[in-house]
C-alpha positions as CSV (number, residue, x, y, z in Angstrom):
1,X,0.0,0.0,0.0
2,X,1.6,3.5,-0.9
3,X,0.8,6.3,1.2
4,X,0.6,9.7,-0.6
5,X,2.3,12.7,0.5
6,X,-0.9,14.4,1.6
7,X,-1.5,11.8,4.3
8,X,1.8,12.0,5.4
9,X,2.2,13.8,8.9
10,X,4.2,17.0,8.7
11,X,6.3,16.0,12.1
12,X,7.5,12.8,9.9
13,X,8.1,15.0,6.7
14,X,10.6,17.5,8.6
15,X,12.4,14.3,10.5
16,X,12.4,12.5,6.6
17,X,14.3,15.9,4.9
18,X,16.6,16.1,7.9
19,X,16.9,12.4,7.8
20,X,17.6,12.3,4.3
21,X,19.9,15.4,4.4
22,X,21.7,13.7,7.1
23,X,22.7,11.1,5.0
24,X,23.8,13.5,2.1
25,X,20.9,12.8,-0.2
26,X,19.9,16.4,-0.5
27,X,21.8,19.6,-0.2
28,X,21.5,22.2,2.2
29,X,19.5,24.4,-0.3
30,X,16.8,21.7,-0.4
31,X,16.4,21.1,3.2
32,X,16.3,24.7,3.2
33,X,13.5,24.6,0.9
34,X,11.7,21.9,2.7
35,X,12.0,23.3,6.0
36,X,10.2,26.9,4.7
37,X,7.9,24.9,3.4
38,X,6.9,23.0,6.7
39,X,3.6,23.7,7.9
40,X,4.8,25.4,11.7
41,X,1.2,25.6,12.4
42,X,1.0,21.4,12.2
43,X,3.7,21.4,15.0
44,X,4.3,22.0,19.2
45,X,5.7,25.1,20.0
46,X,9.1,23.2,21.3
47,X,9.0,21.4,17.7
48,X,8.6,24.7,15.8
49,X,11.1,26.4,17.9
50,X,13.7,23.8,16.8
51,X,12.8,23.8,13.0
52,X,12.7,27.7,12.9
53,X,16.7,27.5,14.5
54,X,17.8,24.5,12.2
55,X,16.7,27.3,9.6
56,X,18.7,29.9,10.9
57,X,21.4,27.6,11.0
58,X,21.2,26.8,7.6
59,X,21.1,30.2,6.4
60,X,24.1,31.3,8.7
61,X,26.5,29.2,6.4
62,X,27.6,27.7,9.7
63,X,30.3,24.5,9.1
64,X,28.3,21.2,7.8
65,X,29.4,19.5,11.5
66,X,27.8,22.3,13.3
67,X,24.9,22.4,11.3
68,X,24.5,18.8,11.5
69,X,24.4,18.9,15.2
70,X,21.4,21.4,15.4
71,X,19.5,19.0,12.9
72,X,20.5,16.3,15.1
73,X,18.6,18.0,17.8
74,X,15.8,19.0,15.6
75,X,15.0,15.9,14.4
76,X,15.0,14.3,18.0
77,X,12.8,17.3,19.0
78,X,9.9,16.9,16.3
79,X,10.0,12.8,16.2
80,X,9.7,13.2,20.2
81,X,7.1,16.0,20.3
């Protein structure tokens, strides 16, 4: 069974772009994208907080290892709620 992008939760879609950019199967500029597209409103305030500063992050051209420590936390953050 194949589950369409709509019915995906947006919690799982932010921990699936970090996830993916994690593993360098995306750049930074599309995690970037995917992050602005996120749907805040869909989220805690805890797991907003932490995408909105993995954002900032990215757009501080901050080295990849510090970056990758934010998204880190992110991603634990908005899987854990």
């Amino acid at each position: 069974m194949s589950t369409s992008p709509e019915s995906i939760r947006e919690d799982d879609r932010i921990v699936n772009s970090i996830s993916r950019w994690l593993a360098r199967h995306i750049s930074e500029a599309e995690l970037g994208s995917e992050l602005e597209a996120a749907d805040l409103e869909q989220l805690g305030p805890d797991q907003a907080e932490a995408v909105l500063e993995l954002q900032n992050e990215l757009g501080a051209a901050t080295e990849r290892a510090g970056v990758e420590m934010v998204a880190r936390e992110t991603m634990e953050t908005v899987a854990l709620g």
